[in-house]
N, C-alpha and C positions, 0 to 999 in steps of 0.2 A: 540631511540633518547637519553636517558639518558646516555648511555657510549657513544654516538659519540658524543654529545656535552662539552666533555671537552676536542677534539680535535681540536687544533687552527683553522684550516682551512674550519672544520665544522664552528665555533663560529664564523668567519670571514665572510662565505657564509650567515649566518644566519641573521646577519646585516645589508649584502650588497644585501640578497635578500630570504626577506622574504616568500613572495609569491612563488618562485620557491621552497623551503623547504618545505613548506607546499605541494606543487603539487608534491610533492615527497611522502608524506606519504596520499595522494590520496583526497585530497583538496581543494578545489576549493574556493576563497574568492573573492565576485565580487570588480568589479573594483574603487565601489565608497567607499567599503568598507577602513577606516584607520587601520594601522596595526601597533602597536607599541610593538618595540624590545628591552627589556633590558636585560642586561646581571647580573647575578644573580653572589655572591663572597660567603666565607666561612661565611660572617659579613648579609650580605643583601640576603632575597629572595622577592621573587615576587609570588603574588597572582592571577591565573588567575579566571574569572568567565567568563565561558562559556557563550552566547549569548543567550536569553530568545528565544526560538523556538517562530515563529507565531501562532497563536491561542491558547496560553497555560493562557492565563489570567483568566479564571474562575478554572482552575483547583489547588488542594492544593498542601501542601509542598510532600507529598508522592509519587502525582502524577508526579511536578518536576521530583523528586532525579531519576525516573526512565528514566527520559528523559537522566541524564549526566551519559555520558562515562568516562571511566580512560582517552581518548584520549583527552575529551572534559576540564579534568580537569588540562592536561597537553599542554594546545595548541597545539595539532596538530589533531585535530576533533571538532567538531560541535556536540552541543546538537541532540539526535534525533529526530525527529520530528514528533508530537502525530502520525501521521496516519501511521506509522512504528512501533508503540505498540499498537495500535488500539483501542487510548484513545479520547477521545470529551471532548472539553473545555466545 
């Protein structure tokens, strides 16, 4: 995603259809979910924070950071989710 999105028509599609980009790089965002798109310049970037997995609230910061992916930290993944590292809140 980092070299194709400083291709126009990538940057265009990504605007016009978010969800379909993402179901591209194998993602699934349900439908009530809100998905907001900004386009990032030389001047401005954008900070994503990946979505708190279900049942992670008893667990620490440690336990977190092993939940987030490179993918998760670049919008186009999802935290993973404890029972995929085979952690208990």
């Amino acid at each position: 995603m980092p070299g194709a999105s400083r291709v126009p028509p990538y940057r265009s599609r990504a605007l016009l259809d978010p969800r379909g980009v993402l179901a591209d790089f194998g993602v699934t965002v349900a439908e009530g979910m809100r998905i907001s798109v900004h386009d990032s310049t030389s001047e401005v970037r954008y900070l994503v924070v990946p979505m708190r997995p279900a049942g992670t609230e008893g667990l620490d910061e440690a336990a977190l950071a092993a939940l987030v992916t490179r993918d998760a930290m670049i919008g186009t993944g999802l935290a993973v989710a404890v029972a995929e590292v085979g952690g208990t809140a």
